[in-house]
PyMOL commands that place a pseudoatom at each C-alpha (Angstrom):
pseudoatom trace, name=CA, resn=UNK, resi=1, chain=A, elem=C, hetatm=0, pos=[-22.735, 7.190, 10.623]
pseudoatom trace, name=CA, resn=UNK, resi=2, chain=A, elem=C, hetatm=0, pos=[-19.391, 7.695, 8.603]
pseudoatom trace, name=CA, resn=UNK, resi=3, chain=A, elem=C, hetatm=0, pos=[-16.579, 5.723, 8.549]
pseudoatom trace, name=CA, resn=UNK, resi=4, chain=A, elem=C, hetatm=0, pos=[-12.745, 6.235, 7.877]
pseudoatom trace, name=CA, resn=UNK, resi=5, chain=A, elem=C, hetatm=0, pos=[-10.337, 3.440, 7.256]
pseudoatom trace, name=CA, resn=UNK, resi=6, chain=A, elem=C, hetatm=0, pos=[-7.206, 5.058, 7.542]
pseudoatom trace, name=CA, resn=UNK, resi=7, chain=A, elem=C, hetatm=0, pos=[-4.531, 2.447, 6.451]
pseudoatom trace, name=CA, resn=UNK, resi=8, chain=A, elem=C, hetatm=0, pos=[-0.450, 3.180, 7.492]
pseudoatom trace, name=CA, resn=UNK, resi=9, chain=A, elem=C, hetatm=0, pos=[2.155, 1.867, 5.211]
pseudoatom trace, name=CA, resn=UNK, resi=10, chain=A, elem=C, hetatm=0, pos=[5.718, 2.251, 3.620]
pseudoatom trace, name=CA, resn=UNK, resi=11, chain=A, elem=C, hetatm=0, pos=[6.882, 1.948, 0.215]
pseudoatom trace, name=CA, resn=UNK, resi=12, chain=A, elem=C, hetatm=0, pos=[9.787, 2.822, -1.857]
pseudoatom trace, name=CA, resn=UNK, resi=13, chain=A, elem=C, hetatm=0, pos=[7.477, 2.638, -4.999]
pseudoatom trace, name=CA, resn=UNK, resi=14, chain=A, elem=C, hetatm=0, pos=[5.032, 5.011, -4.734]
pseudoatom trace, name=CA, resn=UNK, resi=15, chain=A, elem=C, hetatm=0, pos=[4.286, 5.762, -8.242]
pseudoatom trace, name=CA, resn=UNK, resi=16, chain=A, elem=C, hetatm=0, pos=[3.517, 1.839, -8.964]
pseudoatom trace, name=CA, resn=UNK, resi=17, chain=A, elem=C, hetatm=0, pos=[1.214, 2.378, -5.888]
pseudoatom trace, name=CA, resn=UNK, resi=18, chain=A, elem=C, hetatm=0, pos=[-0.853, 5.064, -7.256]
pseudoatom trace, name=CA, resn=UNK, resi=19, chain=A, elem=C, hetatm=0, pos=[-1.167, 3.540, -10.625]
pseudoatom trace, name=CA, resn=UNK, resi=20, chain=A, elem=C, hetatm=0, pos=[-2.454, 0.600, -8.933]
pseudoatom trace, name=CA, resn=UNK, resi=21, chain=A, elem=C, hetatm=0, pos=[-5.113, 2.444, -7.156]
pseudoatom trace, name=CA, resn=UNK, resi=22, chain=A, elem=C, hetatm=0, pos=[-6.003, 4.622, -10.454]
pseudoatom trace, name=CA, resn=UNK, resi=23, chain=A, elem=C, hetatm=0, pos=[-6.317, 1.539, -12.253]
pseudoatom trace, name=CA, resn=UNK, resi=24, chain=A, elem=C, hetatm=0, pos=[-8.460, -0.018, -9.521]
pseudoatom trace, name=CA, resn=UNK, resi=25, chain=A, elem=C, hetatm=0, pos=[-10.399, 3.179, -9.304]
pseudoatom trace, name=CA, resn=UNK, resi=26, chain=A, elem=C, hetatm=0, pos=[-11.481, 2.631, -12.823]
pseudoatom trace, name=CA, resn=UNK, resi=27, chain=A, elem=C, hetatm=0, pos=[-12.070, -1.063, -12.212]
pseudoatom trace, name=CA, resn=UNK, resi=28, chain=A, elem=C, hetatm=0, pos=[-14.373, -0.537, -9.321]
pseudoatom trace, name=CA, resn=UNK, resi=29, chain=A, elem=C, hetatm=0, pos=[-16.493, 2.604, -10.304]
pseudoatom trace, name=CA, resn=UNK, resi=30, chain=A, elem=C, hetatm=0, pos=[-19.676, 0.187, -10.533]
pseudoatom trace, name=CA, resn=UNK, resi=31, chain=A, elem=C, hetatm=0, pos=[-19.736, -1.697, -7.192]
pseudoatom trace, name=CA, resn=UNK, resi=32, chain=A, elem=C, hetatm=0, pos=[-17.271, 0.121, -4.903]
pseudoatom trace, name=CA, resn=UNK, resi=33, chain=A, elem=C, hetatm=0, pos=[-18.719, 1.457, -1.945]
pseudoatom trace, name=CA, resn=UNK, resi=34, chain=A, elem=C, hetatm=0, pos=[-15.665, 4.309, -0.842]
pseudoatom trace, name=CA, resn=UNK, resi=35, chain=A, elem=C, hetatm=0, pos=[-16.783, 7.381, -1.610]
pseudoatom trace, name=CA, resn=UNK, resi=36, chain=A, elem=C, hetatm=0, pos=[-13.567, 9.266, -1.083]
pseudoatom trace, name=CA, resn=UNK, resi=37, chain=A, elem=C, hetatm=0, pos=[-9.415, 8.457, -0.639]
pseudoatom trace, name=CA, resn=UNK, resi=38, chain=A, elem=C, hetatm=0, pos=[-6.585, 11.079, 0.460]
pseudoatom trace, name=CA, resn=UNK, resi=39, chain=A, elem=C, hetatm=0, pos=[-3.044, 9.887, -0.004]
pseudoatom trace, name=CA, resn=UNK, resi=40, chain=A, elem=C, hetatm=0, pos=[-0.753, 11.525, 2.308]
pseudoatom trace, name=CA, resn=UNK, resi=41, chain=A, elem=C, hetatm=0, pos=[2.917, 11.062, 2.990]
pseudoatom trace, name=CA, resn=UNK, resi=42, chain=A, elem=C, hetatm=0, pos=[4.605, 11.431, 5.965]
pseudoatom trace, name=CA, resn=UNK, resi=43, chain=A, elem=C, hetatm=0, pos=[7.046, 14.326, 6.429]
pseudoatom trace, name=CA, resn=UNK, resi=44, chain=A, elem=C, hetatm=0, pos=[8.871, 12.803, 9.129]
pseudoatom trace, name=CA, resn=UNK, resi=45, chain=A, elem=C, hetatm=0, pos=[9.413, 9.649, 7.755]
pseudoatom trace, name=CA, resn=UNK, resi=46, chain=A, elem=C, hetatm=0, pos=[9.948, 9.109, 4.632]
pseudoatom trace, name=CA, resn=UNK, resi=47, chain=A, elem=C, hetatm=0, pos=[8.358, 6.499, 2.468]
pseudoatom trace, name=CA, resn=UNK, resi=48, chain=A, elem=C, hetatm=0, pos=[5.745, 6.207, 4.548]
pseudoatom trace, name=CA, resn=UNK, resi=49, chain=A, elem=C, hetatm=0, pos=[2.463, 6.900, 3.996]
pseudoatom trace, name=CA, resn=UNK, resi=50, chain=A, elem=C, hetatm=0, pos=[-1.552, 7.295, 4.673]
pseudoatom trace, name=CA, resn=UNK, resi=51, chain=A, elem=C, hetatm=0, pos=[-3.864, 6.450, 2.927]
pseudoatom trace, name=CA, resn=UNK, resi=52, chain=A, elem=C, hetatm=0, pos=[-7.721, 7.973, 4.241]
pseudoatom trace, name=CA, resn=UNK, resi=53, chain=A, elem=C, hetatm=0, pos=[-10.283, 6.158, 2.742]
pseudoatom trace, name=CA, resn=UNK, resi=54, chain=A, elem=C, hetatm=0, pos=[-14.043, 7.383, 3.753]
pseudoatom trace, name=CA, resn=UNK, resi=55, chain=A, elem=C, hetatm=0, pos=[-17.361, 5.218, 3.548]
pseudoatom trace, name=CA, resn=UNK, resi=56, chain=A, elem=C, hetatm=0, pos=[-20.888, 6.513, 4.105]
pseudoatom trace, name=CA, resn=UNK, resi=57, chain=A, elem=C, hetatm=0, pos=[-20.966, 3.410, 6.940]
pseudoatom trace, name=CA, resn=UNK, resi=58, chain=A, elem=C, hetatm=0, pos=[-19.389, 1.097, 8.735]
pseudoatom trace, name=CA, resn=UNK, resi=59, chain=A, elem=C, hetatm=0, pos=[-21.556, -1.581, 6.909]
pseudoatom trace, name=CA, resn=UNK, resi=60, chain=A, elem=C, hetatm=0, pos=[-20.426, -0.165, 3.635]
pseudoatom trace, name=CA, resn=UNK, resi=61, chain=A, elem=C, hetatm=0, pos=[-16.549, -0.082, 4.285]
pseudoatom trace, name=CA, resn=UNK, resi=62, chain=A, elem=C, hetatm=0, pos=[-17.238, -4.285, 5.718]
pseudoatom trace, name=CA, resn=UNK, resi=63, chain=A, elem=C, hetatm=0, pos=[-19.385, -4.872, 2.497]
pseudoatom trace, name=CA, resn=UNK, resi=64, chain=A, elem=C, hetatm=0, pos=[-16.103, -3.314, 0.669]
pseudoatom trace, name=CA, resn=UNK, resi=65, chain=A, elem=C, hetatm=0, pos=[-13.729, -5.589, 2.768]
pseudoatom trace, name=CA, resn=UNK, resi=66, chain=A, elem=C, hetatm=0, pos=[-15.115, -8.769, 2.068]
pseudoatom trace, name=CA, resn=UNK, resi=67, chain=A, elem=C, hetatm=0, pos=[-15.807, -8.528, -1.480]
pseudoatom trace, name=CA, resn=UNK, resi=68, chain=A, elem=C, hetatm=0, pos=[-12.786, -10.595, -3.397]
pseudoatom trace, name=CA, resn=UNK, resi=69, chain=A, elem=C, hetatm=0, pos=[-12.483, -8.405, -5.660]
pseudoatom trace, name=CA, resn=UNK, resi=70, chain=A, elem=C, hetatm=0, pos=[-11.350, -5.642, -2.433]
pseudoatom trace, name=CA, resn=UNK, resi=71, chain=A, elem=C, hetatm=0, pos=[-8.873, -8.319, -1.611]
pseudoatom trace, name=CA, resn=UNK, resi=72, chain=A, elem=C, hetatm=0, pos=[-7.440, -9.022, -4.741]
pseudoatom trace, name=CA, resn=UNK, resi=73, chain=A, elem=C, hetatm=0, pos=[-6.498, -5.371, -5.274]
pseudoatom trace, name=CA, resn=UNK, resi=74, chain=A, elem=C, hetatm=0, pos=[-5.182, -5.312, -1.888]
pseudoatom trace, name=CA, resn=UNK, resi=75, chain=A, elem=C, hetatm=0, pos=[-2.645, -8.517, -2.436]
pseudoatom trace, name=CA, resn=UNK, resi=76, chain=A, elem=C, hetatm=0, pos=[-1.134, -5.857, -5.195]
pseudoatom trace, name=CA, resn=UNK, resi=77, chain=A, elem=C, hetatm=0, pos=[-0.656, -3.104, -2.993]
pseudoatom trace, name=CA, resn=UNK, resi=78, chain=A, elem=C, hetatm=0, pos=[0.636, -4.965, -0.571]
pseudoatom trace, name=CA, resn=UNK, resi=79, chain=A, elem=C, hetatm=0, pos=[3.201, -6.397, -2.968]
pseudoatom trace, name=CA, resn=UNK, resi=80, chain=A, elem=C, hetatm=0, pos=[3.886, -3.121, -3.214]
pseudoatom trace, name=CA, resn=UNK, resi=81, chain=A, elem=C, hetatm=0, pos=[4.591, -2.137, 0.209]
pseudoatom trace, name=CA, resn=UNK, resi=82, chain=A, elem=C, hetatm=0, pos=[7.317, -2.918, 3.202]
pseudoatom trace, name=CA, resn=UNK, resi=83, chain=A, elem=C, hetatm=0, pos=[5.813, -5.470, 5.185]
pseudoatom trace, name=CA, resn=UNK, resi=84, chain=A, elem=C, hetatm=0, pos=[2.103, -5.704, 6.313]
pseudoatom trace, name=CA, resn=UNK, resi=85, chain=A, elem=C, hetatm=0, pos=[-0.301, -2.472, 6.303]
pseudoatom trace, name=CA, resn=UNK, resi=86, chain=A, elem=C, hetatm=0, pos=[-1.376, -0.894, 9.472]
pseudoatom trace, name=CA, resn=UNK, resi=87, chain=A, elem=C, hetatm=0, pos=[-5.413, -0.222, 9.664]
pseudoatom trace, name=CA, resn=UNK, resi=88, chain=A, elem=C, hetatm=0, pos=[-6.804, 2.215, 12.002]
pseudoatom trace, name=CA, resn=UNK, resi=89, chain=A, elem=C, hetatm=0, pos=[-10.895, 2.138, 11.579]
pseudoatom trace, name=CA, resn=UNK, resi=90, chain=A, elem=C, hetatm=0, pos=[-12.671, 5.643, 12.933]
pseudoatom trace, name=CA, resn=UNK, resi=91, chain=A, elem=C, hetatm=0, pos=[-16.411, 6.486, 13.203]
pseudoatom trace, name=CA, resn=UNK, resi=92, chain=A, elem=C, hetatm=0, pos=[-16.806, 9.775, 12.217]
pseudoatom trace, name=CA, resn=UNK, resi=93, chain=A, elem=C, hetatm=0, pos=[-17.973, 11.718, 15.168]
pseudoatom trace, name=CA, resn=UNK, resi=94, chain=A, elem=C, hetatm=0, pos=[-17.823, 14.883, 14.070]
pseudoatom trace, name=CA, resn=UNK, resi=95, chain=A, elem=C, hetatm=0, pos=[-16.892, 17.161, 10.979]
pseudoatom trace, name=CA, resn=UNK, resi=96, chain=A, elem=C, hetatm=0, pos=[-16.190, 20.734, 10.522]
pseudoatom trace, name=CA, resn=UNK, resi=97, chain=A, elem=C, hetatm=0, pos=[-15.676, 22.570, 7.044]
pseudoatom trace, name=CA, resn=UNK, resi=98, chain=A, elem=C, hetatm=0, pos=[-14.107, 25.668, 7.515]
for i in range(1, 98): cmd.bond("trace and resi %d" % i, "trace and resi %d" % (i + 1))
show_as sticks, trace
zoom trace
């Protein structure tokens, strides 16, 4: 079954942000196990954001958790950010394309 992490935060650096996820998207292309990650921003509040990050399991977004090299990337965003990040994990029950 599928698996979004969708993970609620606020910065007022958002460019550093996304250069630290390019960069880490570059890094990782051999052993990450995401397969997709929208960035959205919050029009009602700014400087928030959310990130959606999808995973072909729920096994595959915990082997992606506990790797140190997941939580080494996530110390820097979390630099990066105002205060701790807010996690939300979802099995994906249904999709529809449209």
């Amino acid at each position: 079954m599928r698996f979004i992490q969708i993970i609620e935060f606020e910065t007022d650096n958002i460019d550093a942000f996304t250069a630290e996820v390019q960069a880490w998207e570059a890094d990782s292309a051999d052993w990450r196990t995401a397969t997709r990650a929208t960035l959205c921003a919050d029009r009602d509040h700014a400087g928030t954001y959310l990130q959606v990050v999808e995973f072909p399991s729920y096994e595959d977004a915990m082997a992606n958790s506990n790797d140190p090299r997941t939580a080494e990337f996530a110390a820097r965003l979390e630099a990066l950010t105002k205060g701790a990040p807010r996690f939300r994990n979802l099995d994906v029950a249904r999709t529809d394309d449209f």
